[in-house]
C-alpha positions as CSV (number, residue, x, y, z in Angstrom):
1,X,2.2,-8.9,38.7
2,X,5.3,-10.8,38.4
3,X,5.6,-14.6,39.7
4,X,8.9,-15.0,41.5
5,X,10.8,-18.3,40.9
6,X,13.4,-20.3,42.3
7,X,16.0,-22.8,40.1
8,X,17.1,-26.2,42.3
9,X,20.1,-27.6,41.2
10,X,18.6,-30.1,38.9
11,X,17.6,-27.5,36.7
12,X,13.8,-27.5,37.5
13,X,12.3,-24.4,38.3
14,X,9.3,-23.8,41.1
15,X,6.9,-21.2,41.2
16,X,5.7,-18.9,43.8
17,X,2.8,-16.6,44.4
18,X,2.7,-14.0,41.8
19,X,3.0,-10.4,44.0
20,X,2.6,-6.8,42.6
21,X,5.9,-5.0,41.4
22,X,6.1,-1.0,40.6
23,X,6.2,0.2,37.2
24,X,9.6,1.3,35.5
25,X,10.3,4.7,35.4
26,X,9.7,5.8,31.9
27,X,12.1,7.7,29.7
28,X,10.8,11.7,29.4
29,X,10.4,10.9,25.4
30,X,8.4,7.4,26.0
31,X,6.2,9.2,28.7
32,X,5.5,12.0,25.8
33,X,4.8,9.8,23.1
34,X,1.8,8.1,25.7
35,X,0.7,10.8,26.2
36,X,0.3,12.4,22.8
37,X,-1.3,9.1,22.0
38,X,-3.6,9.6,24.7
39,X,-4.4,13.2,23.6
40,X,-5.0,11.5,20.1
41,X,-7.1,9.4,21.3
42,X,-9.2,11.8,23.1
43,X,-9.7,14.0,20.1
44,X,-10.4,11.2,18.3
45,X,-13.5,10.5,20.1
46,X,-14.3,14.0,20.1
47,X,-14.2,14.3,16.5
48,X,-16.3,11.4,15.9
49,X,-18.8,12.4,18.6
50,X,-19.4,15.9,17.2
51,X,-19.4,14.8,13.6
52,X,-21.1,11.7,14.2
53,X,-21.2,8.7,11.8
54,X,-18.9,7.5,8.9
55,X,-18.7,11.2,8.4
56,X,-17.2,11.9,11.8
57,X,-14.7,8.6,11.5
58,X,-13.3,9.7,8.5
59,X,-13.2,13.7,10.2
60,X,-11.3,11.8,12.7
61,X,-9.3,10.0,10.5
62,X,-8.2,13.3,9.2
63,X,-7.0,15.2,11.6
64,X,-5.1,12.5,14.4
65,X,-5.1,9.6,11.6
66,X,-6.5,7.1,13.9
67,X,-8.6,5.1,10.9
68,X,-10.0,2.4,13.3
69,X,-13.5,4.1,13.2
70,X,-13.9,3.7,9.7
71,X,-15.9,0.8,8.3
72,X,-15.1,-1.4,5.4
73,X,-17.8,-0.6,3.3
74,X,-16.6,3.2,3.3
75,X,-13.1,2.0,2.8
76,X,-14.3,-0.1,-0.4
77,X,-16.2,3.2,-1.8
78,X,-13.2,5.9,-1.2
79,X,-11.4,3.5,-3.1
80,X,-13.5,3.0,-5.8
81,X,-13.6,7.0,-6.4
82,X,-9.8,7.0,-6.2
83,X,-10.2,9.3,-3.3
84,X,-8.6,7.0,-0.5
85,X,-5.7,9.2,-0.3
86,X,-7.5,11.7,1.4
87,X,-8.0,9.8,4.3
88,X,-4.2,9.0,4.4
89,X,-2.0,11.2,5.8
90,X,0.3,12.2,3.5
91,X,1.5,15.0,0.9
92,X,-2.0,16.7,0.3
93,X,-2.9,17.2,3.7
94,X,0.8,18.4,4.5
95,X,0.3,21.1,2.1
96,X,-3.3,21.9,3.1
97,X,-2.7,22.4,6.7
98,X,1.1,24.7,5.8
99,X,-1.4,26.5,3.4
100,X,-4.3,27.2,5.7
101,X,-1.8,28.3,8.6
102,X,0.5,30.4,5.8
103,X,-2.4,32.0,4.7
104,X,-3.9,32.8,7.9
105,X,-0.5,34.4,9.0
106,X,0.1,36.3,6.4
107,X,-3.4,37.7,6.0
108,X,-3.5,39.0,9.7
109,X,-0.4,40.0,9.5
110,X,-1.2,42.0,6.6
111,X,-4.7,43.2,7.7
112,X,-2.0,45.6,10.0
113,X,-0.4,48.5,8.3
114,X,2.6,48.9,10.1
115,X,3.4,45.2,10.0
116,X,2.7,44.7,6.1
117,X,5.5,47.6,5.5
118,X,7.8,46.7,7.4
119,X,7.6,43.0,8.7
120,X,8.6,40.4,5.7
121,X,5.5,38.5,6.7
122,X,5.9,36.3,3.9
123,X,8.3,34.7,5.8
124,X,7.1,34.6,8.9
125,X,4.1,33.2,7.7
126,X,6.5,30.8,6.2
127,X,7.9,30.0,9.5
128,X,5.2,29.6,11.1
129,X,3.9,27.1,8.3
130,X,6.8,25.2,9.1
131,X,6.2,24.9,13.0
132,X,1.9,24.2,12.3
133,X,2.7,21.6,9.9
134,X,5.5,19.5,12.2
135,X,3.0,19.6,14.8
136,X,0.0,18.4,12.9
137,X,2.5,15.3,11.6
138,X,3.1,14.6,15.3
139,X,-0.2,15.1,16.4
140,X,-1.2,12.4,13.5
141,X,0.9,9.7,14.4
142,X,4.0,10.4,12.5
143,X,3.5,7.8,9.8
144,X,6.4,7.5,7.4
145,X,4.2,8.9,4.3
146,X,3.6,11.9,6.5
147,X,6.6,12.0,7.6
148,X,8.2,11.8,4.0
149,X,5.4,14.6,3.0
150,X,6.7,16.4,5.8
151,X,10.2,16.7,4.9
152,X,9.1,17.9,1.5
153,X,6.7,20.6,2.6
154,X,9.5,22.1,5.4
155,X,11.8,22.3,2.3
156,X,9.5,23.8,-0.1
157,X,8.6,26.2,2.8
158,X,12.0,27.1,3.6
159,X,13.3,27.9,0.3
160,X,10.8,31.6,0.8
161,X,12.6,31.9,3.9
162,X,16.0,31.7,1.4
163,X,14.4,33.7,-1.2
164,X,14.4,30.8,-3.9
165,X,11.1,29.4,-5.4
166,X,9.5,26.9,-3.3
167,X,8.3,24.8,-6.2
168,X,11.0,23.6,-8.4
169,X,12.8,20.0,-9.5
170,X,15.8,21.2,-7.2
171,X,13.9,21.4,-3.9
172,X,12.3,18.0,-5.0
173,X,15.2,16.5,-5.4
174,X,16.9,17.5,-2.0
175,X,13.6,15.8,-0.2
176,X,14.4,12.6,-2.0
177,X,18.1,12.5,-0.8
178,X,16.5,13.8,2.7
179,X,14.1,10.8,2.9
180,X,16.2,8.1,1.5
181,X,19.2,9.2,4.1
182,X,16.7,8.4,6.8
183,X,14.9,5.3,4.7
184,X,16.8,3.8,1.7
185,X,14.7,0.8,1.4
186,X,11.6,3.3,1.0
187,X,12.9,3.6,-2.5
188,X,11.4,0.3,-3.7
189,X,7.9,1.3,-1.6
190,X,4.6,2.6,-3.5
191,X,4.4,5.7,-0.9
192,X,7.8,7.0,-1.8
193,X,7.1,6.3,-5.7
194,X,3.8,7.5,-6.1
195,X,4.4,10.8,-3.6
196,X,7.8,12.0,-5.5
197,X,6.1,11.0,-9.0
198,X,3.2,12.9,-8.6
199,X,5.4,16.1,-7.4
200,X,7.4,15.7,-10.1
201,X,4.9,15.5,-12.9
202,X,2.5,18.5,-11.3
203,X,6.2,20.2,-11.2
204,X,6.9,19.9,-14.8
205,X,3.2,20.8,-15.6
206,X,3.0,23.5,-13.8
207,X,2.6,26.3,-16.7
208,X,0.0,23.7,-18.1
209,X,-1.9,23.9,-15.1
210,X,-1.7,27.4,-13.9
211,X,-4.5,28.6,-12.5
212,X,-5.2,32.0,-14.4
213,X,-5.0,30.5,-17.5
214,X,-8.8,31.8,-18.2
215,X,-8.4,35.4,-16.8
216,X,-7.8,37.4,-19.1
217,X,-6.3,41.0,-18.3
218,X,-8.6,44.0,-18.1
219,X,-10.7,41.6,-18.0
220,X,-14.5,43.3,-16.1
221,X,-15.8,42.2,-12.7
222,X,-18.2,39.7,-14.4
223,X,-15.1,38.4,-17.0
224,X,-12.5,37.7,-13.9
225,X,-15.2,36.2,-12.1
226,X,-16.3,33.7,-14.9
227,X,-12.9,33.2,-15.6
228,X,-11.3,32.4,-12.0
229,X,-14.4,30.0,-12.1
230,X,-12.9,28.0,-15.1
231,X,-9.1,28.0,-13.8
232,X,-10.4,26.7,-10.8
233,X,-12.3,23.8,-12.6
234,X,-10.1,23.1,-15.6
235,X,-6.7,23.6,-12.8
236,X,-8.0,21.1,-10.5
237,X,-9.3,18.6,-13.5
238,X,-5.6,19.1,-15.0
239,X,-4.0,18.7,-11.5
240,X,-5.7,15.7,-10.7
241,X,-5.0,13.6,-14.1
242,X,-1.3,14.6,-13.9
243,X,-0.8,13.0,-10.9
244,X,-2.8,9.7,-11.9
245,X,-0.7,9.4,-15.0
246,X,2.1,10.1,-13.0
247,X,1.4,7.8,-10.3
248,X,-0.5,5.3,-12.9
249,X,2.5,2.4,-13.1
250,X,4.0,2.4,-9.7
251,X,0.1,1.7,-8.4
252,X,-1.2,-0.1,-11.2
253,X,2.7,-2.3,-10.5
254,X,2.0,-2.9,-6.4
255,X,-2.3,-3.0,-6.4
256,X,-3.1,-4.1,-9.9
257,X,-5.7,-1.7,-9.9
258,X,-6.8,1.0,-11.5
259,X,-10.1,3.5,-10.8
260,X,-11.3,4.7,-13.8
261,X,-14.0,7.0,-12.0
262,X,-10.7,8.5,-10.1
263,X,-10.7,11.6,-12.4
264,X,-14.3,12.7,-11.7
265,X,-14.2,11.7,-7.8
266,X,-11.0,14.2,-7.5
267,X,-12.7,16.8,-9.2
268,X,-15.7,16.3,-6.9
269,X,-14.2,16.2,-3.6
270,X,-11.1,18.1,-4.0
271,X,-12.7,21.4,-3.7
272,X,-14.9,20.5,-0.2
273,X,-11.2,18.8,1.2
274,X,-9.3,22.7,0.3
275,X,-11.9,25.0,1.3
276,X,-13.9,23.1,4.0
277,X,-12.7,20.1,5.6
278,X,-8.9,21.0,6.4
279,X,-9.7,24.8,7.3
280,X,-12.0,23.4,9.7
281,X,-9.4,20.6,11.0
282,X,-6.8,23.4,11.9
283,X,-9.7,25.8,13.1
284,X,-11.1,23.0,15.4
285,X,-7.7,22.1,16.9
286,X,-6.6,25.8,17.5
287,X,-10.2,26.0,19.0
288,X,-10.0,22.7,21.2
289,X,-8.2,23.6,23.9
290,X,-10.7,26.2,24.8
291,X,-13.6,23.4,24.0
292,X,-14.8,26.1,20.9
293,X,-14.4,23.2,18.7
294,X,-17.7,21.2,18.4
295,X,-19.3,23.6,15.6
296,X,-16.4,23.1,14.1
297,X,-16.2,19.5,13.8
298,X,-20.1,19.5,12.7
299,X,-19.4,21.8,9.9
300,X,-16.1,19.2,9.0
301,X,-19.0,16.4,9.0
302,X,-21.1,17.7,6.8
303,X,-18.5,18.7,4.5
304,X,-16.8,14.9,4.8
305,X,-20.6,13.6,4.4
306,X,-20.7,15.1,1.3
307,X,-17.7,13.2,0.1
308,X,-18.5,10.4,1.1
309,X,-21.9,10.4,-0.5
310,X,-20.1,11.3,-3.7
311,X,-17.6,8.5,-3.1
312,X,-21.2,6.0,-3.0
313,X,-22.1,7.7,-6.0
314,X,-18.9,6.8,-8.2
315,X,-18.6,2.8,-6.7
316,X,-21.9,2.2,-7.9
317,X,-20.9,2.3,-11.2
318,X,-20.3,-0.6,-13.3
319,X,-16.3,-1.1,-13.4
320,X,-15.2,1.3,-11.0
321,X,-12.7,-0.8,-10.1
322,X,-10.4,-2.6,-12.7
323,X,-8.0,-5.4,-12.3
324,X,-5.4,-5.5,-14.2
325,X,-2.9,-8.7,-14.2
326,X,0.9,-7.9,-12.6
327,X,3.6,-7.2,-15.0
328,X,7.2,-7.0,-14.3
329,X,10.0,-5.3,-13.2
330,X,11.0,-4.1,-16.3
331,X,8.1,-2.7,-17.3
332,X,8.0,-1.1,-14.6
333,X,11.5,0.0,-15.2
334,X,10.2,1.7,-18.5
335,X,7.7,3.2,-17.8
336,X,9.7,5.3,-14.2
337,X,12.8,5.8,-17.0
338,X,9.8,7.6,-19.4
339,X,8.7,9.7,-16.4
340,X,11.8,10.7,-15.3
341,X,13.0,11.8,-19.2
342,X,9.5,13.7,-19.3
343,X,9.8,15.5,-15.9
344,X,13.3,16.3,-15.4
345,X,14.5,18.3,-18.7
346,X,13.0,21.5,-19.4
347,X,13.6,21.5,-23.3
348,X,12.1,19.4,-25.5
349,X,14.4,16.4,-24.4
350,X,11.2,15.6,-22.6
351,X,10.2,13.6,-26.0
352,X,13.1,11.2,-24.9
353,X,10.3,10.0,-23.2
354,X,8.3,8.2,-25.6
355,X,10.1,5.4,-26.3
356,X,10.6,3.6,-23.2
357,X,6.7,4.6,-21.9
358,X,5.7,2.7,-25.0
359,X,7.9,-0.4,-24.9
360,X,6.8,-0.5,-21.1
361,X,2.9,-0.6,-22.0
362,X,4.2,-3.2,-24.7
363,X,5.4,-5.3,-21.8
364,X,3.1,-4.3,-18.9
365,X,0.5,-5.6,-21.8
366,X,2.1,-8.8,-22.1
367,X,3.0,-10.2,-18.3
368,X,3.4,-13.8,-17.1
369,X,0.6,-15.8,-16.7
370,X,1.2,-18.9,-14.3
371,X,-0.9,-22.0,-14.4
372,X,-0.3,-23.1,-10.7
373,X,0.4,-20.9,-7.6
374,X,1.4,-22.9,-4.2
375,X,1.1,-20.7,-1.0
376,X,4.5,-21.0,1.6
377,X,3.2,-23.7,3.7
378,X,1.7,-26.0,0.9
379,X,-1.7,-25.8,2.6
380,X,-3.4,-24.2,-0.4
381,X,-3.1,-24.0,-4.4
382,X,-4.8,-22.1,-7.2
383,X,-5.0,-23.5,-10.6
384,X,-5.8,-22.4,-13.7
385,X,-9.2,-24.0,-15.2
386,X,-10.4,-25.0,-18.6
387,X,-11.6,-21.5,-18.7
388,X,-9.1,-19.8,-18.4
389,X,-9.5,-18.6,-15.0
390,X,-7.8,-19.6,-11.6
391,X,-9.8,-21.5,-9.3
392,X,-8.6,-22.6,-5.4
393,X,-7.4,-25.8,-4.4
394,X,-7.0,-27.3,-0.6
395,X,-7.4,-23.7,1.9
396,X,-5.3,-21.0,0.8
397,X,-5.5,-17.6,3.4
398,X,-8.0,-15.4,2.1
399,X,-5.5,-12.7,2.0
400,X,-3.2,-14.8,-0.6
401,X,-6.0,-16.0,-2.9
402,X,-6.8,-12.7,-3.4
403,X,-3.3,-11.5,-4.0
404,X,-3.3,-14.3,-6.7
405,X,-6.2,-13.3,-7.8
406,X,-5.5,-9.3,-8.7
407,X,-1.7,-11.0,-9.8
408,X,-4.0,-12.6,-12.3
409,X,-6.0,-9.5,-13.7
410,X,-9.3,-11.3,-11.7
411,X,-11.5,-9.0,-9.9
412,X,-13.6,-11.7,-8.3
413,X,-13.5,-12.4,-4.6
414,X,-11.5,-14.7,-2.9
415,X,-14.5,-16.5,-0.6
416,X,-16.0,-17.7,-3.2
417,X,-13.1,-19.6,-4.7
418,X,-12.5,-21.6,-1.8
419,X,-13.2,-25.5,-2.2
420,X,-14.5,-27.2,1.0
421,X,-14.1,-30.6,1.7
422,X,-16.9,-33.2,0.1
423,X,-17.0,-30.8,-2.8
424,X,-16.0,-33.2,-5.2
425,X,-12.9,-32.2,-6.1
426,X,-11.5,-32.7,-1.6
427,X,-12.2,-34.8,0.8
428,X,-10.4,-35.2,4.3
429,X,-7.1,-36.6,2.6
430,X,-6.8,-33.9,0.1
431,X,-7.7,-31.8,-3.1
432,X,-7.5,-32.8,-6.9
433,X,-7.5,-30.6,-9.9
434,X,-6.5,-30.6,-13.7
435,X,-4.2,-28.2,-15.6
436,X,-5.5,-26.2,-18.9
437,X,-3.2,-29.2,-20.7
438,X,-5.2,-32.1,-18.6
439,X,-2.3,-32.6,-16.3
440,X,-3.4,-33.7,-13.1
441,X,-2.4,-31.7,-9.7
442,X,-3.3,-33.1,-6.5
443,X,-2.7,-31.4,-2.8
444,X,-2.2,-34.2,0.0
445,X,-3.3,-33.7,3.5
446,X,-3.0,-36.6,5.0
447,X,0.2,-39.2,4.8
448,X,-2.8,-41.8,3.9
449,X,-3.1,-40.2,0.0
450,X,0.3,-40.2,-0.9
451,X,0.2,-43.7,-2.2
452,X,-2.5,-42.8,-4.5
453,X,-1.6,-39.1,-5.9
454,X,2.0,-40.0,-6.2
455,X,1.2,-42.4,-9.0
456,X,-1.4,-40.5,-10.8
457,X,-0.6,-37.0,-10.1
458,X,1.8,-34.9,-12.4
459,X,2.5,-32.4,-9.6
460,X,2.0,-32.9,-6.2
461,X,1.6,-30.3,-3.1
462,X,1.9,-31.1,0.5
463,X,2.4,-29.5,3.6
464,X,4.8,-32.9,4.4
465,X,7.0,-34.1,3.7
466,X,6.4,-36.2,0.8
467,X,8.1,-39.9,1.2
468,X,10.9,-40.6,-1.1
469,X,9.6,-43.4,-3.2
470,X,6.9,-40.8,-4.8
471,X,6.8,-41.1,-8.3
472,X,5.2,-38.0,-9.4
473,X,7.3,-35.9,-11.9
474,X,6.7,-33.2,-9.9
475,X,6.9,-32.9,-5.9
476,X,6.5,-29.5,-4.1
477,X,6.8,-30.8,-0.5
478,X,7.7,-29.7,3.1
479,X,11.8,-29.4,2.3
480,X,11.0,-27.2,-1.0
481,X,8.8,-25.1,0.8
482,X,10.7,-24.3,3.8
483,X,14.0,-23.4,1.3
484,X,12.1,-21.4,-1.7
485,X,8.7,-20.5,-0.3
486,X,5.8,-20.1,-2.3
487,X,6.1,-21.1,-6.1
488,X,4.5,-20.2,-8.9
489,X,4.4,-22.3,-11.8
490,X,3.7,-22.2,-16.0
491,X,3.6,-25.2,-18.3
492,X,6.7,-25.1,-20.3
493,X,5.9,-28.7,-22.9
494,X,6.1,-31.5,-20.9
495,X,7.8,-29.7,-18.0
496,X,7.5,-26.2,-15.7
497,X,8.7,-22.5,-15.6
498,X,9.3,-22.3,-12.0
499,X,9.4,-19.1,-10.0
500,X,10.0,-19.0,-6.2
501,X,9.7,-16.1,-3.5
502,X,12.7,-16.4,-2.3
503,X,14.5,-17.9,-6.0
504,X,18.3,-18.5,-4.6
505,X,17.9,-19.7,-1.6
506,X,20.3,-17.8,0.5
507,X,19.8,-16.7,3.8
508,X,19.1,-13.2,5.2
509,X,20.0,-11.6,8.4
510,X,16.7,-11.3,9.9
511,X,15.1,-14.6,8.2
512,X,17.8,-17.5,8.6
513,X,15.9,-19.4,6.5
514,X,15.0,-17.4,3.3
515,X,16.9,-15.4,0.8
516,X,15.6,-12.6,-1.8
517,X,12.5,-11.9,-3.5
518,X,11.2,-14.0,-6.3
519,X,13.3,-14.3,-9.6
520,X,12.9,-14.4,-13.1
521,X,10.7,-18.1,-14.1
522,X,13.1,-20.6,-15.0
523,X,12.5,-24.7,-16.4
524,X,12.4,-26.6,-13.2
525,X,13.5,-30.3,-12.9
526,X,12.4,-33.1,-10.9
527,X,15.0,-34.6,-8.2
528,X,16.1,-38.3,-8.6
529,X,13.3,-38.5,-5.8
530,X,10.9,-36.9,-7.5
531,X,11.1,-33.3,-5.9
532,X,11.9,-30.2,-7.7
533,X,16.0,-29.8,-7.9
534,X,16.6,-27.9,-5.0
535,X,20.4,-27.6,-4.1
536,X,19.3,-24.9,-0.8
537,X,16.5,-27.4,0.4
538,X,17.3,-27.4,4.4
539,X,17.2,-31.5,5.6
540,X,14.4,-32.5,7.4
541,X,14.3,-32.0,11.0
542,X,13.3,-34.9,13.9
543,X,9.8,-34.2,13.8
544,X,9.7,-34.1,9.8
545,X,11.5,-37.6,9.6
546,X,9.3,-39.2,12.1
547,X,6.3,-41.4,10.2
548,X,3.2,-39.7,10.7
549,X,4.1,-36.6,11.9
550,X,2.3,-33.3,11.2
551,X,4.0,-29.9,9.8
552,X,5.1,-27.5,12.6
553,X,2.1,-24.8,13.3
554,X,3.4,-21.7,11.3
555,X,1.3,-18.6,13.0
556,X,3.4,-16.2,10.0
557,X,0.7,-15.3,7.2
558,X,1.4,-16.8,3.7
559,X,3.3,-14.7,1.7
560,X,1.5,-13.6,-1.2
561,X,3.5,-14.1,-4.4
562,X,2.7,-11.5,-6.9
């Protein structure tokens, strides 16, 4: 319905009754993508109907990668086996669903005489690979990890059709320029990092981790048998540790955690994902359309039951998740310069290696520590206690507490943390704390404290703006806010390392406001007014100026700073 209006020449506008208007004609390509989405949805329900459960969400999940089904407890467990990846779309079940529909083609086509001498079938089944997997990453959504997976699994696939190997550095390196032509900025993303890391390091490893290691030539029936069984085993142990070391720093970098258990969860599940769950995914789709596919998506169930009863398992034990605090850029730096000197040569120029992977665990040992962290909109702190550890001040988001939290190498949750008014340390007017060096800190909510905390407090956070005779040393107000964003702070003697989200205060093209991401900590100063130097600090509007008057309402979530 659309309401019809009329503007009189004094600029006022009347309404009439609202009356029904047609729908615009779709594009052909918008009409398709509906109805794809539809068809996914469909399936979806399907899936989980069939499979029923958790089991059947994450079945679901799988094969059209609609993950709404999926509760948070079973979200918390396949992340605490360090087997989340599986329900993500992305590089493994790329190759899975090329290598179920390669290996179907070329079996049938080799089951037939004629066509196994003179048919390359390779190829064909290579070709069709190509064609089953591009489908299945439309069919799935076309997230940009699939997508990235994607182009890397049609280049591996079309290097048979070239006659070169399929697995080597070069054809890695030709999906990387691929996927940053179409997305530069996915360079600085975990998806991109981890993916292209892990290829890399199973790349280089791949003689280390070959699969007939154990079988042994002339081997007997019961000698090729016992020894397939241990290639299997020790390849997919070896497989799955290369690729956690290799994909250790960038998510250990942008999650601060680490899954311990992640080793023996792999090992667990891996073989039901291969030989069960996404056969049965490409066997249930090719069966849908003539509604064959319900057994299939019960035997998918049981076989995604049993992972996720293994995934309970592992995040029942004690420290099967680990948080570990955020270190820096250049560790980071490091430790991608040590992977890249130990994946790229093939000579023993891989021991170039060493030294920058160990000066970046020196650093990624050693990151900063703040003392004080204020979100974007000054409506919540947290500050570092007597013990050591940070505790919440005023009523940070959820969400940013425990982004501060995991920054800090604290695995606790962020509920708890919060400090409700009549606590003792808030009332209705605001929040008071202490720094480790007895320093007081006090967040003011209502224009009626400012008197008070401006003359005791050491640093002082508000949402408003702060009047100009405050004497605190310190004054993270409004003005700051809106020009820096969120701040972190250390004690630095009498004064404060300062580090801001956006640290230079220049504006971007799609946030007038802001500028670049959070710099390197440097000594901050306080104004002649008592608010932190701040050259970039945008003047106060109307509404800001006016005595009383409340922040704007900001409906943006806090950025966390990390």
């Amino acid at each position: 319905m659309r309401r019809i209006g009329a503007r009189l020449a004094d600029g006022a506008v009347t309404l009439a009754g609202p009356r029904v208007a047609a729908l615009p004609t779709l594009r052909h390509w918008v009409a398709a993508g509906l109805a794809l989405d539809a068809a996914r949805n469909g399936l979806t329900r399907r899936i989980a109907e069939a499979a029923g459960g958790q089991a059947g969400a994450v079945a679901a999940a799988l094969v059209t990668g609609k993950r709404g089904l999926i509760g948070p407890a079973t979200n918390d467990a396949l992340r605490a086996a360090g087997i989340y990846h599986v329900v993500s779309i992305s590089g493994l079940h790329m190759v899975l669903a090329a290598g179920v529909v390669f290996w179907l083609v070329r079996a049938v086509l080799a089951a037939v005489p004629l066509c196994a001498l003179l048919w390359p079938i390779k190829k064909i089944a290579a070709g069709f690979a190509m064609v089953g997997v591009t489908a299945y990453c439309a069919f799935s959504g076309w997230d940009i990890a699939a997508e990235r997976s994607l182009i890397m699994t049609l280049i591996m696939l079309g290097a048979i059709l070239v006659d070169r190997p399929a697995l080597s550095m070069r054809n890695l390196a030709l999906a990387a320029l691929v996927a940053l032509a179409r997305e530069p900025e996915g360079l600085l993303g975990p998806s991109f990092q981890m993916s292209f890391g892990a290829v890399a390091g199973l790349i280089a490893c791949a003689r280390l981790i070959d699969g007939r290691l154990f079988v042994r030539p002339g081997a007997g029936p019961i000698g090729r048998i016992v020894g397939s069984g241990l290639s299997a085993v020790t390849g997919t142990l070896a497989t799955t540790l290369v690729a956690q070391v290799a994909t250790a720093p960038f998510a250990t970098y942008h999650f601060q955690t680490v899954q311990p258990f992640g080793l023996v969860g792999n090992a667990l599940t891996l073989p039901l994902v291969s030989l069960v769950v996404m056969p049965s995914a490409v066997i249930g789709c090719l069966a849908y359309p003539f509604a064959l596919d319900r057994p299939v998506w019960w035997l998918m169930g049981q076989a995604v039951a049993g992972m996720l009863a293994i995934s309970d398992w592992i995040a029942g034990f004690e420290r099967a998740i680990l948080v570990l605090p955020a270190f820096g850029a250049g560790a980071l730096a490091l430790l991608t310069a040590g992977l890249l000197l130990g994946t790229l040569p093939a000579s023993r120029l891989r021991w170039l290696a060493v030294p920058p992977v160990l000066l970046g665990l020196v650093l990624a040992a050693r990151p900063d520590r703040y003392d004080l962290y204020v979100d974007r909109q000054g409506l919540g702190a947290a500050v570092r206690g007597p013990d050591g550890r940070l505790a919440a001040l005023g009523s940070p988001s959820g969400f940013v507490l425990e982004q501060w939290l995991k920054a800090d190498g604290d695995g606790r949750r962020s509920a708890a943390l919060i400090v409700r008014s009549g606590s003792g340390r808030c009332d209705r007017l605001g929040c008071t704390a202490r720094l480790p060096d007895g320093r007081a800190v006090a967040l003011v909510r209502d224009r009626r404290a400012f008197p008070e905390d401006c003359a005791r407090a050491a640093v002082l956070i508000t949402g408003l703006t702060a009047p100009p005779t405050c004497t605190s040393p310190l004054v993270i107000d409004r003005r700051v806010l809106a020009a820096r964003g969120a701040v972190a702070l250390g004690t630095d003697g009498d004064g404060f390392a300062a580090r801001y989200a956006r640290d230079d205060g220049r504006a971007l093209p799609w946030r007038p406001a802001s500028g670049r991401g959070p710099g390197p900590a440097r000594p901050v100063a306080a104004g002649s007014d008592g608010r932190a130097a701040d050259e970039g600090a945008a003047a106060p509007t109307e509404a800001e100026a006016a005595p009383g008057a409340d922040p704007a309402p900001d409906d943006a979530p806090a950025e966390p700073l990390q």
